[in-house]
N, C-alpha and C positions, 0 to 999 in steps of 0.2 A: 324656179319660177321668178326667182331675184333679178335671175340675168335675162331671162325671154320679159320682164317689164321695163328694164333698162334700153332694151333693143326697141320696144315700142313707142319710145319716148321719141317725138319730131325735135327739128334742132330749134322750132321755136317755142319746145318747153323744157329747154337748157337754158343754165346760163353761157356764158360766153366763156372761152377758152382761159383760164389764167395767165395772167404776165408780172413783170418784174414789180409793180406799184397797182395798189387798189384799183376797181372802177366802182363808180357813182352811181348809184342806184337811183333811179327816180320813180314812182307810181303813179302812173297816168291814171286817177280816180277820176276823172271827167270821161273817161271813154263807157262805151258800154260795157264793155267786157275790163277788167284793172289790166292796163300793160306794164310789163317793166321794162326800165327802159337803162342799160348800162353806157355807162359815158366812159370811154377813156382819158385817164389823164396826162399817158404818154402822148398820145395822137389824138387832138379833140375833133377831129372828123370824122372817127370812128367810133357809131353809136351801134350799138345791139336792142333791137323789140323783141321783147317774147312776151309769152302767157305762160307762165308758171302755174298749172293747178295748187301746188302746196301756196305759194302765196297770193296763190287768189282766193281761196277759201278761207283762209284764217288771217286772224290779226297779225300783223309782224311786231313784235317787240322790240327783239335788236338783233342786231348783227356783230358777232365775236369771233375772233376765230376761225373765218369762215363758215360757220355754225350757224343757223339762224334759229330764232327761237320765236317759235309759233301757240296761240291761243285760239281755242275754238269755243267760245260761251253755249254752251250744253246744260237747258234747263236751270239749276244752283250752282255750279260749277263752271269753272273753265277746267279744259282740258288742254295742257300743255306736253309740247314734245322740240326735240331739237331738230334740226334737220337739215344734213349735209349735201346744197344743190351740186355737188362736183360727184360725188362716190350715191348720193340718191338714201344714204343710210341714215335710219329714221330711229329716235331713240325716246320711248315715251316717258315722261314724267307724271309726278304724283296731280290732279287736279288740285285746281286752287278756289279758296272764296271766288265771288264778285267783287266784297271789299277790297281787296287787294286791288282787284283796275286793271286796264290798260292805262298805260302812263305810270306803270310805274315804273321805279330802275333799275336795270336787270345787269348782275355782273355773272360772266362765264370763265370759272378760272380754274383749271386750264383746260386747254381744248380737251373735248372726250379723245381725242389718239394720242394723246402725249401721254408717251410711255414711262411708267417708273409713278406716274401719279395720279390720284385719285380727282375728276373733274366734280368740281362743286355749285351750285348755283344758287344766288342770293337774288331775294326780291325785296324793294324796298316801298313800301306801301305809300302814298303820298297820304293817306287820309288817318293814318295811324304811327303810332313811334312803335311800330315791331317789323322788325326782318323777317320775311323768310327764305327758309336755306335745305336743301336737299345735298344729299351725294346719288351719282348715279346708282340707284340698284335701290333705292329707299322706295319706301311704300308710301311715304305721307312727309308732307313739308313738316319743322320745326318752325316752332313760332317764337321770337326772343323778345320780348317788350323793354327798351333800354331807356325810358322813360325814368324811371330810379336812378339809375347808374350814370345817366347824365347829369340828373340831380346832383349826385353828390359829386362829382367832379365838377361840378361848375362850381364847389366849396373853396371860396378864396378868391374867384374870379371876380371879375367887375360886378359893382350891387345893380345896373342898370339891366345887365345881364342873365344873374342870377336871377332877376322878377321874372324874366322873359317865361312865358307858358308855354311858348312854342317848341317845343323841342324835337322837330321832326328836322332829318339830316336830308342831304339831298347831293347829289355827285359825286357817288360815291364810284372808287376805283379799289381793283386790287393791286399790291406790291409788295415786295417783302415779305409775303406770307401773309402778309395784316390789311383789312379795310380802312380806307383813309376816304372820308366826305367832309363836306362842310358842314355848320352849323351854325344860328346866330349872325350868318352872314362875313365874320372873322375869322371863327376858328377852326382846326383842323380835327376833327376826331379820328380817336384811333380804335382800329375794332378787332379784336383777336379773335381767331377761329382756337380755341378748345379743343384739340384732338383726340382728349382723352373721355370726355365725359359728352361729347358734342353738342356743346354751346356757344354760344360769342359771347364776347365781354367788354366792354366797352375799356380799357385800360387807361389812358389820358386823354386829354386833349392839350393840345398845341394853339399856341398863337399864330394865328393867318398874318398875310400883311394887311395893310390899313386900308379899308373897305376904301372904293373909290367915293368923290364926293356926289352929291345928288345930281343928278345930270335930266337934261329931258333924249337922252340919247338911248338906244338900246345897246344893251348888255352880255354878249357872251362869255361864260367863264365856264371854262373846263377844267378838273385834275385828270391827270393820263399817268399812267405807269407801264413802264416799259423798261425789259431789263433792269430792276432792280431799281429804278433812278423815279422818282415823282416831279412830275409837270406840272406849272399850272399856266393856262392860254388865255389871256384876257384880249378881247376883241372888241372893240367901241365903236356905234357904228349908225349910221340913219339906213334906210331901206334902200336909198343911192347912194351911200358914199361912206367909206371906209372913214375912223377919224383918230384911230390909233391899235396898235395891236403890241401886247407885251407877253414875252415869255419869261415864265417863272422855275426855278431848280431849286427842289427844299433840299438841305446842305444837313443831313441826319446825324450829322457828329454835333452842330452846332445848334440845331432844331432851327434855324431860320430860312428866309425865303434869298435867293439870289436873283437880279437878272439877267439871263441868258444873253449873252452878249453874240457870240459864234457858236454854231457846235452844229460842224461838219459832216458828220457822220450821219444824222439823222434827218430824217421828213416826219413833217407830223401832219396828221387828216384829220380838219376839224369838220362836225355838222351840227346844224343848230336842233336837231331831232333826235341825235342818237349819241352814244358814247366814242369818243376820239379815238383815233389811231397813230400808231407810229410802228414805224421800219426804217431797216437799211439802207441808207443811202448806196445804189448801185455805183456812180460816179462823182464821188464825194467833193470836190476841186468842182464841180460843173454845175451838179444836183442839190447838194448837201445842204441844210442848216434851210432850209423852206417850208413855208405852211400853208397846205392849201385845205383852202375852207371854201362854205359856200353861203351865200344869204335869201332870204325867201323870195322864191316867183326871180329865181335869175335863170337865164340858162347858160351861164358859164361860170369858173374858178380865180376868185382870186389868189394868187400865188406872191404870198410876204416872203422877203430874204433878211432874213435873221440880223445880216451882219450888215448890211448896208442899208438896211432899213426903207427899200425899196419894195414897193408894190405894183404888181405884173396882173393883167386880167388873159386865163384864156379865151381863145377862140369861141365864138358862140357854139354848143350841143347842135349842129344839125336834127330836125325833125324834134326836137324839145320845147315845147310851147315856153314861154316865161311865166305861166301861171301853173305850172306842171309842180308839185311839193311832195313831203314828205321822201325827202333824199339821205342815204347812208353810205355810209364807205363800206364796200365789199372786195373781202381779200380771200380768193377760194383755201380751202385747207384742201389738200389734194395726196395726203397721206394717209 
């Protein structure tokens, strides 16, 4: 029945074929029916429309791994599930409060097909200091309140600090095995998965570097982990006009911040709505050490070069309004 629904599906409730670098998802919510709408980043000529029932029906949270992760508010509950638009394989999850939200921030680590390990998934509540966290096959989320536990490591730290009430984390990535988010706006916290007893634990926190100063400018800050190695993407910027952008490499021997001067190897996909990405640079000498992001109501890609500190705009999205939002980077998983 899997394969005669698979065969039912028209090509405009697919997404669009895989290639070497992400495409840009955008949500035409002004149309009547939600269109998506994918941009390429190799060819910005080449736009794909479709209507995807799965994500026209439900909230989109985020986009991981090719993996999307979907919300349907059902009465008390949200019902969540993952769901693979390349293979159409659908994977439910335990429902969640209302408390919890949309908007809140969701890490997928690692994809559900990655063999050899167990895929985990973390919610971060904006309206509360507790995670939650499922593994595939669980019946019901875990609820961890780290409210305490940031208490007492904040024992030592600045007395301006220590008053702070606030102790809700926010940007949170996975790497290393460990959750690493901000907090307080400087520092890094570090969050351990428990494999034995399955818990988190908050284990230290680290010093960020020095909060920028007050600016009347907007603000984007990203941490990203990939391969092993932690990012952080700082992008400074008015609604027209870019007015700085910095990449950051925390240096885990030294617990400091670096900044990224070259590094060729890699592309990084920023969005101002969802969790960042990075991959392989396919033509490292041509491609390499670039950042493309996007800013609200554009319909095209800024494209920063690392090392020459050069910034590049694509070609406008053909058939992409400039008021057209809620954009993410999508990289099919096709394993």
């Amino acid at each position: 029945m899997e394969g005669n629904s698979k065969e039912r599906r028209t090509r405009e409730q697919c997404p669009p074929p895989p290639q070497q670098y992400p495409w840009l998802l955008y949500l035409d919510n002004e149309a009547c029916e939600k269109n998506h709408i994918f941009c390429s980043t190799l060819e910005p000529t080449i736009t794909y429309t479709k209507n995807i029932p799965e994500l026209r029906d439900a909230e989109l949270w985020t986009v991981q791994h090719g993996w999307c992760l979907l919300a349907n508010l059902v009465s008390t509950a949200y019902k969540l599930f993952l769901w693979n638009p390349c293979s159409l394989q659908k994977i439910e999850l335990p429902p969640v409060t209302p408390y919890v939200g949309s908007g809140c921030d969701c890490i997928l680590s690692p994809s559900p097909t990655t063999t050899g390990q167990v895929c985990s998934i973390f919610l971060f509540s904006p309206y509360t200091t507790s995670i939650f966290y499922c593994q595939l096959g669980d019946k019901k989320w875990t609820e961890v309140d780290y409210r305490e536990e940031m208490a007492s490591a904040m024992k030592g730290k600045s007395a301006s600090l220590v008053r702070c009430k606030s102790y809700l984390i926010k940007n949170p990535v996975y790497c290393n095995g460990c959750i690493y988010a901000e907090s307080f706006g400087s520092f890094l916290v570090v969050i351990e998965e428990q494999s034995g007893n399955r818990c988190l634990k908050v284990s230290h926190i680290l010093v960020l570097m020095p909060t920028l100063p007050p600016t009347r400018f907007n603000l984007i800050c990203r941490l990203l982990g990939y391969n092993n190695e932690l990012f952080r993407i700082e992008i400074v910027h008015t609604l027209d006009k870019v007015i700085s952008v910095v990449v950051y490499k925390f240096e885990f021997s030294l617990s400091v911040w670096e900044t990224v001067k070259s590094i060729k190897d890699k592309l990084f996909f920023v969005s101002y709505v969802d969790s960042p990405f990075a991959c392989q640079a396919i033509n490292p000498e041509t491609e390499g050490g670039r950042i493309y992001f996007t800013l609200p109501y554009k319909n095209f890609i800024y494209i920063y070069n690392i090392e020459d500190k050069s910034l590049m705009f694509s070609q406008p999205f053909p058939n992409l309004l400039e008021m057209t939002s809620c954009l993410m980077w999508f990289m099919p998983d096709i394993r």
